[in-house]
C-alpha positions as a Markdown table, in Angstrom:
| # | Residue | x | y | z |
|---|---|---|---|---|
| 1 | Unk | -8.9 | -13.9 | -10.7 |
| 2 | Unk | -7.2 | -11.3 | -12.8 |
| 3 | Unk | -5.9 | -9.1 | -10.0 |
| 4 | Unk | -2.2 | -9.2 | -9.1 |
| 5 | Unk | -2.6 | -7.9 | -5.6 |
| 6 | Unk | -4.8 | -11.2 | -5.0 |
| 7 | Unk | -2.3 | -13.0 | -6.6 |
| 8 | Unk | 0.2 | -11.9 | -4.3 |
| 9 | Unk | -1.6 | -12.1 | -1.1 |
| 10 | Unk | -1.9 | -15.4 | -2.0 |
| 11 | Unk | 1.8 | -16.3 | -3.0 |
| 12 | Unk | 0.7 | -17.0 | -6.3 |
| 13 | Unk | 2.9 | -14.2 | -7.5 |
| 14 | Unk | 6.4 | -13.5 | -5.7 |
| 15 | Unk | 7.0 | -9.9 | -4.2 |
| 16 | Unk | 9.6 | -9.0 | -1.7 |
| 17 | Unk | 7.4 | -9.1 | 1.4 |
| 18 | Unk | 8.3 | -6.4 | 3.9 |
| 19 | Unk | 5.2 | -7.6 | 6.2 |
| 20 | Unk | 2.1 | -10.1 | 6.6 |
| 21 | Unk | -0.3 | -11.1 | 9.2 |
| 22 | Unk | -3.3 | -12.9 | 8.5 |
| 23 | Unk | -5.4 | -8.9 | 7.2 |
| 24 | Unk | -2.8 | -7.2 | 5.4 |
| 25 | Unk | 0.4 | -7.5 | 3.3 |
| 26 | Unk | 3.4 | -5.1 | 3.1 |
| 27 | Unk | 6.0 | -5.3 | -0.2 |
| 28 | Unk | 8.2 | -3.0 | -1.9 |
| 29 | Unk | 6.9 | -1.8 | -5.2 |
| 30 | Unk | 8.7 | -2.6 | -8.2 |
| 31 | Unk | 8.8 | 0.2 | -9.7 |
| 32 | Unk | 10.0 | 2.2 | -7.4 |
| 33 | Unk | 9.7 | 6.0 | -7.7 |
| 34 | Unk | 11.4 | 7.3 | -4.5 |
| 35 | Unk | 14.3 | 5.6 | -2.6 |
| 36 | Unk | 11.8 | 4.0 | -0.3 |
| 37 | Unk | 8.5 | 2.8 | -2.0 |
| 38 | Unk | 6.2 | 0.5 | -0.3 |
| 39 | Unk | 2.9 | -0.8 | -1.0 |
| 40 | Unk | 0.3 | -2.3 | 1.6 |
| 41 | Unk | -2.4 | -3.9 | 0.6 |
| 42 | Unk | -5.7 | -6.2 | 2.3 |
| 43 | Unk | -5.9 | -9.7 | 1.6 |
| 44 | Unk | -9.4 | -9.0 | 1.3 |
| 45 | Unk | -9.9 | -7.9 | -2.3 |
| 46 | Unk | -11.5 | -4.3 | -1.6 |
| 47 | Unk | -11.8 | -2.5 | -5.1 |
| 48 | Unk | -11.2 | 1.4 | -3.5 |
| 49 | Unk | -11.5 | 3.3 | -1.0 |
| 50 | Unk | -15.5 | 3.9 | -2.3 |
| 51 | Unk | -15.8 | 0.6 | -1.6 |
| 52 | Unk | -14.7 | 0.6 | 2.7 |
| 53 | Unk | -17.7 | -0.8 | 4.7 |
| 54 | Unk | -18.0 | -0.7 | 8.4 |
| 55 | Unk | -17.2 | -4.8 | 8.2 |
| 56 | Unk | -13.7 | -4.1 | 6.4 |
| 57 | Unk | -12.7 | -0.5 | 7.5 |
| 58 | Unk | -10.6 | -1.8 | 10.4 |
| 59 | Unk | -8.4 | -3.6 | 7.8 |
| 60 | Unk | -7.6 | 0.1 | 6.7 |
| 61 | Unk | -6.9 | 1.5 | 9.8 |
| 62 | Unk | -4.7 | -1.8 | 10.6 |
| 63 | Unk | -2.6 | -0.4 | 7.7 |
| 64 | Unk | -2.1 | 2.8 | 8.8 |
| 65 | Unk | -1.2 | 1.1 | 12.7 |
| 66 | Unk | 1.6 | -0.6 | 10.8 |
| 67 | Unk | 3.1 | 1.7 | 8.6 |
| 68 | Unk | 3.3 | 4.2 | 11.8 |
| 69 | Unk | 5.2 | 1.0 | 13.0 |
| 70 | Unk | 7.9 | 0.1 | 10.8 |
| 71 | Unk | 8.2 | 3.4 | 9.4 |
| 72 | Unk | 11.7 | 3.7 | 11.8 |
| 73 | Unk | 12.8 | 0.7 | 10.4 |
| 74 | Unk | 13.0 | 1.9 | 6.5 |
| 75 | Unk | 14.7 | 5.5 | 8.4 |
| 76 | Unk | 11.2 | 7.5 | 7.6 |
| 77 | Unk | 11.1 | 9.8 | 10.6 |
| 78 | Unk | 12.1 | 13.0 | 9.4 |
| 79 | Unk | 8.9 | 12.0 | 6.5 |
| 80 | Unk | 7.0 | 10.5 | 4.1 |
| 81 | Unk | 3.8 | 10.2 | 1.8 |
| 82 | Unk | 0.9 | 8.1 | 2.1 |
| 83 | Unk | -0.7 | 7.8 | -1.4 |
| 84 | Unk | -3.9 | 5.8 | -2.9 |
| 85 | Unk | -5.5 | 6.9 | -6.3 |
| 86 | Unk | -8.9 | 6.1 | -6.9 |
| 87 | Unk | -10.8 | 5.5 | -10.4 |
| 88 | Unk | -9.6 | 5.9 | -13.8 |
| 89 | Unk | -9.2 | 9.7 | -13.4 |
| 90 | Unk | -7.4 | 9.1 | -10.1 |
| 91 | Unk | -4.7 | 7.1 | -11.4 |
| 92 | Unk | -5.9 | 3.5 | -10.0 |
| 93 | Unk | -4.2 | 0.9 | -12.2 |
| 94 | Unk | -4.8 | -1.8 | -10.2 |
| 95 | Unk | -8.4 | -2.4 | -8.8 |
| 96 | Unk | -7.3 | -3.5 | -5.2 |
| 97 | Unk | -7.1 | -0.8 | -2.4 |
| 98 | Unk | -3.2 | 0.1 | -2.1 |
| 99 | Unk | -1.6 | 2.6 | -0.2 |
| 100 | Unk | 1.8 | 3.6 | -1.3 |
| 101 | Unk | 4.0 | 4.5 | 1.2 |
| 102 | Unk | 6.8 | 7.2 | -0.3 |
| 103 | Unk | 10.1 | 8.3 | 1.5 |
| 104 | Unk | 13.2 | 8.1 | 2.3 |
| 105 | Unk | 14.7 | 11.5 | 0.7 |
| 106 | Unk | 13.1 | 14.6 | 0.2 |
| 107 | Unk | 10.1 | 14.7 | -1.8 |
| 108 | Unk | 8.7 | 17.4 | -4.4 |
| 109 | Unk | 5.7 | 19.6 | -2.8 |
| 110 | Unk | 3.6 | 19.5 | -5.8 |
| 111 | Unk | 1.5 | 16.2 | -6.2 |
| 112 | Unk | 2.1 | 14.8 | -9.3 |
């Protein structure tokens, strides 16, 4: 079990949990790159997004439900990203579906 998102959702590795219910997990990344960067992740080790089925896609949407939810609480309603790279080319460096969540001052317009 070489991936760290496993590792965290199952407290094998500390994080500084923002969320958790028994699907999904919420924490703050640790390398930051805007004043408010989160990352949300499913317990369920799910490689990408290639790799949502119709037995593990409401995990996903469960995700996006709670992000909407809390996004008040980190003072996100004026904006924010949602972000998830895919593959090699795309930028994945971890092989666990993640969804950063970006905010909290203005961001650039181009997509770096």
């Amino acid at each position: 079990m070489d991936c760290i998102f496993c590792k965290i959702s199952k407290r094998l590795v500390e994080t500084e949990l923002i969320y958790e219910d028994t699907d999904i997990m919420g924490f703050k990344d640790i390398r930051p790159q805007a004043k408010v960067h989160l990352l949300f992740i499913s317990k369920q080790h799910i490689e990408s997004v290639e790799d949502i089925t119709s037995e593990n896609s409401h995990i996903i949407g469960k995700i996006f439900q709670v992000v909407a939810k809390i996004s008040s609480h980190y003072n996100l309603q004026r904006g924010y990203r949602i972000i998830t790279n895919i593959g090699e080319e795309g930028g994945q460096q971890v092989r666990h579906l993640h969804f950063h969540i970006i905010g909290g001052e203005p961001l650039k317009k181009e997509i770096n």
